[in-house]
N, C-alpha and C positions, 0 to 999 in steps of 0.2 A: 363464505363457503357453506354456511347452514343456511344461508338459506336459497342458494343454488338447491343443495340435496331438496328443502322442502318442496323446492319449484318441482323436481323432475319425480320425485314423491306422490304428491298431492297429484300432476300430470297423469303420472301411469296408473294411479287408482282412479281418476276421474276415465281415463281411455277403458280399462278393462271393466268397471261398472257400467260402463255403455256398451259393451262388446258382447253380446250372450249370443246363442245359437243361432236366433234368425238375423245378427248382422253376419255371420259366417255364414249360413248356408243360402242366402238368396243371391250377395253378387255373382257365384261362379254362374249359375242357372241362367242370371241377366244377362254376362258377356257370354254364355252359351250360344241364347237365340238371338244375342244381338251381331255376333258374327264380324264381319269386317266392320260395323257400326258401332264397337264396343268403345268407340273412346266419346263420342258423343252419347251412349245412353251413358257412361260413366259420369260424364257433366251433370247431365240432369238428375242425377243418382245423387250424388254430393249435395244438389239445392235441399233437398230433403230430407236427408240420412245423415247430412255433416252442417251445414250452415243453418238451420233451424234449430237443431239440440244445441248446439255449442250458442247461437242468438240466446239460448234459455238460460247459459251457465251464465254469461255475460249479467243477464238481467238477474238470474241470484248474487252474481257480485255487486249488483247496484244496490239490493234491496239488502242483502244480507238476515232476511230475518226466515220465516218459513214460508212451507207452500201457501201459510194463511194469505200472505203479505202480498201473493200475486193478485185478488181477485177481490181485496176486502174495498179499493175502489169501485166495484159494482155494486156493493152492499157487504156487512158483516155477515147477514146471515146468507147471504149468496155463497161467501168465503168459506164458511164454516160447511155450509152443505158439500159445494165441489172439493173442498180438500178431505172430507170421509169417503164418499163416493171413489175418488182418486186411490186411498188408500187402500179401499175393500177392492175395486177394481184390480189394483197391481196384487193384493194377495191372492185373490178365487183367481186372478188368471195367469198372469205372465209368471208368478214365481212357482206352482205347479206346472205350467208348462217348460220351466228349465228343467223339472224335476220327468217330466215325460219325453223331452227328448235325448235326456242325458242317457235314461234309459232305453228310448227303441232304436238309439244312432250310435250310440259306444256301449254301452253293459251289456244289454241283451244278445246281442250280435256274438259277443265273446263266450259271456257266462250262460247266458240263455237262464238266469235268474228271472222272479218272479217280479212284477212294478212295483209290490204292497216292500218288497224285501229293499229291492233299489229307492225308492224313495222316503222308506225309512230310515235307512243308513246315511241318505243324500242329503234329507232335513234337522238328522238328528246334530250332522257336521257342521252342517249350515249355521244353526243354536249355539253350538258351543264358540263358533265365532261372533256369533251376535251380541250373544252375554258379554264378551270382554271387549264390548265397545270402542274404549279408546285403544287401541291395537289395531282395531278393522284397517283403517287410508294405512299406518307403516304396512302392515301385514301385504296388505295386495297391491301397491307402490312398490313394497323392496323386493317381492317374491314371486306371487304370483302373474303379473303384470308381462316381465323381463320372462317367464317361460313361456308366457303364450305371446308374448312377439316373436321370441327366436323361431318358436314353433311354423307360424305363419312365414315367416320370412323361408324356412327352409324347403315350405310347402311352392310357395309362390318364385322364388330363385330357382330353386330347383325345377323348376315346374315348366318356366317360360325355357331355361337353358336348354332341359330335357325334349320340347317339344318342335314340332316339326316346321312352328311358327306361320303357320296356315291358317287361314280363317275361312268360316262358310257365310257365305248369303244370308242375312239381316233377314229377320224373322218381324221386321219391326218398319211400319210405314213410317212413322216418327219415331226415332231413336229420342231425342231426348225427354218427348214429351213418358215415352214408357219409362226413361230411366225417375223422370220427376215418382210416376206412378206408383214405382214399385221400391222408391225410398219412404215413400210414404207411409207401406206399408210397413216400416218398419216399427213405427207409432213410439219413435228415439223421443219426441215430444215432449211423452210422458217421462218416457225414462230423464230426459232434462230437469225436470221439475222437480222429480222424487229424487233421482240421485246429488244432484246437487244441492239439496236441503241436507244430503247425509253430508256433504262434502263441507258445507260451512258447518256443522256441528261440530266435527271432526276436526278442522282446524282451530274453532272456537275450545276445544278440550285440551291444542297442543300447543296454541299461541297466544300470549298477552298482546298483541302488537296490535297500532292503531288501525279504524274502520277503515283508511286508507290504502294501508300498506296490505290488510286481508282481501281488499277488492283487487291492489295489482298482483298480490296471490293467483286468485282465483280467477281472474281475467285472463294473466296468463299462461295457467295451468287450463282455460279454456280452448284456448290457440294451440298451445302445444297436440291436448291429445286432439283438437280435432284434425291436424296434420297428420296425426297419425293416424286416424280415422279414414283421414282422404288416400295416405300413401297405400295402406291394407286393403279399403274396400277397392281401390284402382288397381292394386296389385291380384285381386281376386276374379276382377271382373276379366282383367286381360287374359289370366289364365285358362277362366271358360271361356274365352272365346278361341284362342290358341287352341285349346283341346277339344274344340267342337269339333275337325272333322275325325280327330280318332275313338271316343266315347262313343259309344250308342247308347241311347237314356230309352227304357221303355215307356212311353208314353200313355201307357194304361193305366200306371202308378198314380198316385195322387202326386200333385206338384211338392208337397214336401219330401217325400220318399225319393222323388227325380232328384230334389238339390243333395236331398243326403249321398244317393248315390252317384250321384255325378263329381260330390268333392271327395267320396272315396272314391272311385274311379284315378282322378287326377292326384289325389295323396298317392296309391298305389305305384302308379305310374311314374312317379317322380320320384319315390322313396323305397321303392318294392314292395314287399312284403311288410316292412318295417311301417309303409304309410299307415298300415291298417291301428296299428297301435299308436300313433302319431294323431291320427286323427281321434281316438276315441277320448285320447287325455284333452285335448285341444279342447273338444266341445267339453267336457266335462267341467275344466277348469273356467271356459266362457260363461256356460249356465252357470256354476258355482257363485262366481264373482258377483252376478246380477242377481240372482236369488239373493245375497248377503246384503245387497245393496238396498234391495227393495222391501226384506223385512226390517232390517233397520232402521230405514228411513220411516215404516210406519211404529215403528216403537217409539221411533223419537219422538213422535207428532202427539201421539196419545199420549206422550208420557209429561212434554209440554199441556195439550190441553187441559191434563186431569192433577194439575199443580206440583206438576216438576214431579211426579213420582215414581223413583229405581222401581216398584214393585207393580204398578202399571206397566212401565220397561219392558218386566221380566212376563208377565202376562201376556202383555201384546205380542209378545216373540214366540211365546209358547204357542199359544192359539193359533197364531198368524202359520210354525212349521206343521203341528197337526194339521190344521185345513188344507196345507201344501200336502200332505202325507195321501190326504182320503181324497183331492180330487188328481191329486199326480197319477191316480189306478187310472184315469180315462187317458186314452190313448191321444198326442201329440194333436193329430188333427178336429178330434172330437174339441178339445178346447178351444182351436181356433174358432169352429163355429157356434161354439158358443159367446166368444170375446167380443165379434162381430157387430152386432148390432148396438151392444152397448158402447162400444169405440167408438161407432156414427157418432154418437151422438157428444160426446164428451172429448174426442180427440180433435177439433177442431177448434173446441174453444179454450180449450190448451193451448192453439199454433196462436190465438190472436190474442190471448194473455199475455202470452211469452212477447208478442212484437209490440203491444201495448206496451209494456215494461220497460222496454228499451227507449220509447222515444222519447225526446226532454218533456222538460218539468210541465212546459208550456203549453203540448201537445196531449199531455196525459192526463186529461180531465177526469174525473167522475164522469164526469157528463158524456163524454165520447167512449170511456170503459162502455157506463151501460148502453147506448146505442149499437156498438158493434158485436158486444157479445150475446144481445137480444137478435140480433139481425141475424149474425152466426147459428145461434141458434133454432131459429123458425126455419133459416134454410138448410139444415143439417138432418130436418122431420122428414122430407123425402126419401132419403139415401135411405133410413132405418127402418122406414114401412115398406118402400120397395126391397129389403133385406126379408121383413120378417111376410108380409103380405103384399106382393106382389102383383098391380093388377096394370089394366091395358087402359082405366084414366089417369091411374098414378103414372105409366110410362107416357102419357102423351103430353101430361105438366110436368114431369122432368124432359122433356124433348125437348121445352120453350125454356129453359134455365141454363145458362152455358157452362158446360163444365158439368153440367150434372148426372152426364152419361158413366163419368170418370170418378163418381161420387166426389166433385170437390164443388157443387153448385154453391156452396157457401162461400166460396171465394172473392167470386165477384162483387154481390151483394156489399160484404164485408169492408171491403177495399172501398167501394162507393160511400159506402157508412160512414168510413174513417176520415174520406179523402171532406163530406158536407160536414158532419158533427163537428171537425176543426173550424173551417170554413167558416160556418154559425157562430162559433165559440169566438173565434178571433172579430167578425161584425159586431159581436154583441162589444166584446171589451174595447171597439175602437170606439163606440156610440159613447160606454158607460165617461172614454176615457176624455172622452171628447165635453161632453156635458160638463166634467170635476174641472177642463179646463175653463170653460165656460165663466162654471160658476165662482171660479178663483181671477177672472178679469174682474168679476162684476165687485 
């Protein structure tokens, strides 16, 4: 029985640390313009947004140790660099921007409160669950988890029953390839890596049980929420497309403002009056959960590297909600484009850490680490200068890179890297293995 509850515990705090504002607010937008397409950009939506983050929890259950442990096969000091970067990344951006949209898509709207107010109050909450560490996975496993399901489920049940069940004309020549696109952009990747270092700490503070029995933990606490991952973003996407032909989305708006208003719209319409209050706790408690997730998990990391110390902990935490407090004042979208460029360049080589890690023992060389994520990364230097400096040679050497239109020209590369560096790796060991036999006849 305990450890049923653990499983469905450790599940729903792994699902809701993944779940912050922009995996709610981009499916409905998706099955918006994907219209009667919606179930095929949902496939490729899943490749991205569910089967890569959960590939990530998978390979922290192999490794069980920290973010150090994904990349220390490239080198230590490689390890050491990407996993600071990582953590300053997730603080200047993603955990201030749950603090920005909690504010311009539920507070503001209501209270018409100031940012410097809402995001003081949002970080200061944030801290006092940080501090009580071991409590974080029960805390948002037995409570928070179970209200923002019901929540969605009421949103999305409601939603399909209430609607006219009509769809418009696919906005999309490739549906699935847009859905792969725009899971992508959900950059869940990261969130794989960081929250699930919280997720085995968290279990390591609440379980003695063997490095075995915490891997089929965490394995299957990976499966579980990504199922739920897949039934919510599939239940969102169908909705926008269901209530594409009675919404009208102004399309002047910036695309974030569209999906905000497009899942009020559909809360509204499905809940009345009552969606509008539905939807603001919703996103609050989404961004809540991940903000908690992602300072924690860099407290823990500093608090590891600087020799296990509660007082670095409490430091890291502190610093990490301040920083959230003074850049949460820039407005939702201003921090996207700032996030931008530095994602090129580091969200990629997160996707082939994460796939490196899972493969067996035999396949996961040093030697093939560093070939693919040197490769990864040369080809990742287009997409970030056509981001920041933009010119018409750089677009005519991304013309001849496939995929590089879609900024994922590093894929291929990458995939080629991995498929020869094996390849090499296994010629060399049959040669080595071949000689030992050799010289054991002679």
């Amino acid at each position: 029985m305990n450890k049923t509850k653990d499983l469905f515990i450790t599940s729903f705090a792994l699902f809701s640390l993944f779940f912050g504002a922009g995996n709610l607010l981009l499916p409905p937008l998706l099955g918006y313009n994907a219209g009667d397409n919606w179930f095929w950009v949902a496939i490729g939506f899943m490749i991205t947004a569910v089967v890569i983050p959960i590939i990530g929890i998978l390979a922290h259950a192999k490794l069980q140790g920290t973010l150090y442990d994904f990349g220390k096969k490239v080198s230590p000091k490689f390890s050491l660099i990407y996993c600071i970067l990582i953590y300053i990344i997730a603080v200047a951006i993603p955990s201030p921007r749950t603090a920005a949209a909690t504010h311009e898509i539920a507070i503001h709207p209501v209270f018409e409160t100031s940012p410097l107010l809402t995001s003081t109050i949002y970080f200061a909450l944030v801290l006092v669950f940080v501090l009580n560490r071991s409590k974080i996975l029960s805390f948002i496993g037995k409570f928070l988890t179970p209200l923002i399901v019901i929540m969605l489920l009421m949103v999305i049940g409601i939603g399909l029953f209430s609607s006219e069940m009509s769809t418009s004309i696919s906005q999309f020549e490739t549906p699935m390839v847009a859905g792969i696109l725009e899971g992508y952009q959900t950059f869940d990747a990261i969130g794989a890596v960081v929250v699930g270092a919280v997720i085995i700490i968290s279990i390591n503070l609440r379980h003695k049980g063997s490095f075995e029995d915490k891997k089929t933990l965490i394995a299957k606490s990976g499966w579980i929420a990504g199922l739920g991952l897949f039934i919510i973003y599939a239940g969102l996407i169908s909705v926008g497309a269901y209530y594409g032909s009675e919404i009208n989305i102004n399309e002047n708006l910036s695309s974030d403002m569209q999906r905000a208003n497009l899942l009020r719209g559909i809360s509204i319409a499905a809940l009345g009056n009552f969606g509008n209050t539905v939807l603001s706790i919703l996103i609050s408690l989404a961004c809540f959960t991940t903000a908690i997730g992602i300072i924690a998990g860099t407290a823990d990391y500093f608090k590891g590297l600087l020799g296990n110390s509660q007082l670095v902990y409490i430091c890291t935490a502190i610093i990490a909600c301040v920083f959230g407090v003074i850049v949460g004042q820039l407005d939702f979208h201003s921090i996207i484009i700032i996030a931008i460029p530095v994602l090129y360049f580091i969200y990629p080589i997160t996707i082939v850490l994460i796939l490196l890690n899972v493969l067996p023992k035999q396949y996961s060389t040093p030697f093939v680490f560093r070939a693919v994520v040197i490769v990864t990364f040369l080809f990742s230097i287009p997409d970030v200068l056509g981001f920041i400096s933009p010119s018409d040679s750089l677009s005519k050497l991304i013309s001849h890179i496939p995929l590089a239109k879609h900024n994922l020209g590093w894929v291929i590369p990458a995939l080629l890297t991995l498929v020869i560096s094996i390849f090499k790796k296994s010629i060399k060991h049959r040669i080595k293995k071949s000689r030992n036999d050799k010289h054991c006849d002679a």
